[in-house]
N, C-alpha and C positions, 0 to 999 in steps of 0.2 A: 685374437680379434681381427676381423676382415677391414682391412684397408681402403680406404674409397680416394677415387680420385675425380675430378672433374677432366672431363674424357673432352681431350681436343680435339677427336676424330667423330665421335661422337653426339657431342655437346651433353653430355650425361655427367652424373654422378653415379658412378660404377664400381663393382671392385676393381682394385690396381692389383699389378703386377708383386708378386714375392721378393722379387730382388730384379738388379737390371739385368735385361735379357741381352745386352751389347754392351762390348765395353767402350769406354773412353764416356764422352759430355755427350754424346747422340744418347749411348746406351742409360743415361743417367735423366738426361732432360723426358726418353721415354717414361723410362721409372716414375719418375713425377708427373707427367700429363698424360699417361692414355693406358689405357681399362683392360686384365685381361678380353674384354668379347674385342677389342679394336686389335689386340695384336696375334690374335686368331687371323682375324681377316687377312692382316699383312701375312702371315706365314700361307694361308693359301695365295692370297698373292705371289709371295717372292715364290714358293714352289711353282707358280704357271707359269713366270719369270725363265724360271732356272730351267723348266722344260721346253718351252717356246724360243728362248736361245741358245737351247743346247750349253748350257752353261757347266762349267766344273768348278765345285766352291772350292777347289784349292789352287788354285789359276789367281792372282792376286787384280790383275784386271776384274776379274767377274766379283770378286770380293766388294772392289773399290764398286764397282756399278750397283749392285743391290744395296750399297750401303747409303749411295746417294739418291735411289728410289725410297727407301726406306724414310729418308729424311724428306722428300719428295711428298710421299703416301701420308705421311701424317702433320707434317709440320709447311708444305710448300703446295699447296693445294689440291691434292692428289695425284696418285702418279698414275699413266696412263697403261693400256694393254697394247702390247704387242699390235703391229699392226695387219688387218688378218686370221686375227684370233679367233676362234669357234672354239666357245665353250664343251667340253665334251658330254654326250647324255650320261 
């Protein structure tokens, strides 16, 4: 049976997430408040993130930074783009 959550990014009643997609209490408070369609969005987000800063996710800075977007994007009233960003067609 499909799991529903009350989507903090949202403001829906949506399906949730399988299991948490982060670990620790970020990855956990996700799991309980926001809807697979909300963490779609974050993962295109942090990919524009990760390209727009030239990022490398095994660089423990760039780790610590998307994680604090992440918490940003859905929990701290959204997190912003790059500045200069042009959407690509």
């Amino acid at each position: 049976m499909t799991r529903m959550v009350k989507c903090v990014l949202l403001g829906e009643e949506l399906e949730g997430l399988e299991r948490p997609p982060y670990p620790g209490d970020l990855g956990q408070r996700i799991f309980e408040q926001v809807s697979k369609q909300a963490w779609q969005q974050w993962l295109q987000h942090q990919t524009m993130l990760i390209n727009e800063y030239r990022l490398s996710v095994i660089d423990p800075k760039a780790r610590k930074f998307l994680a604090e977007e992440m918490q940003k994007f859905f929990f701290g009233g959204g997190a912003r783009k790059p500045e200069g960003y042009v959407p690509g067609k």
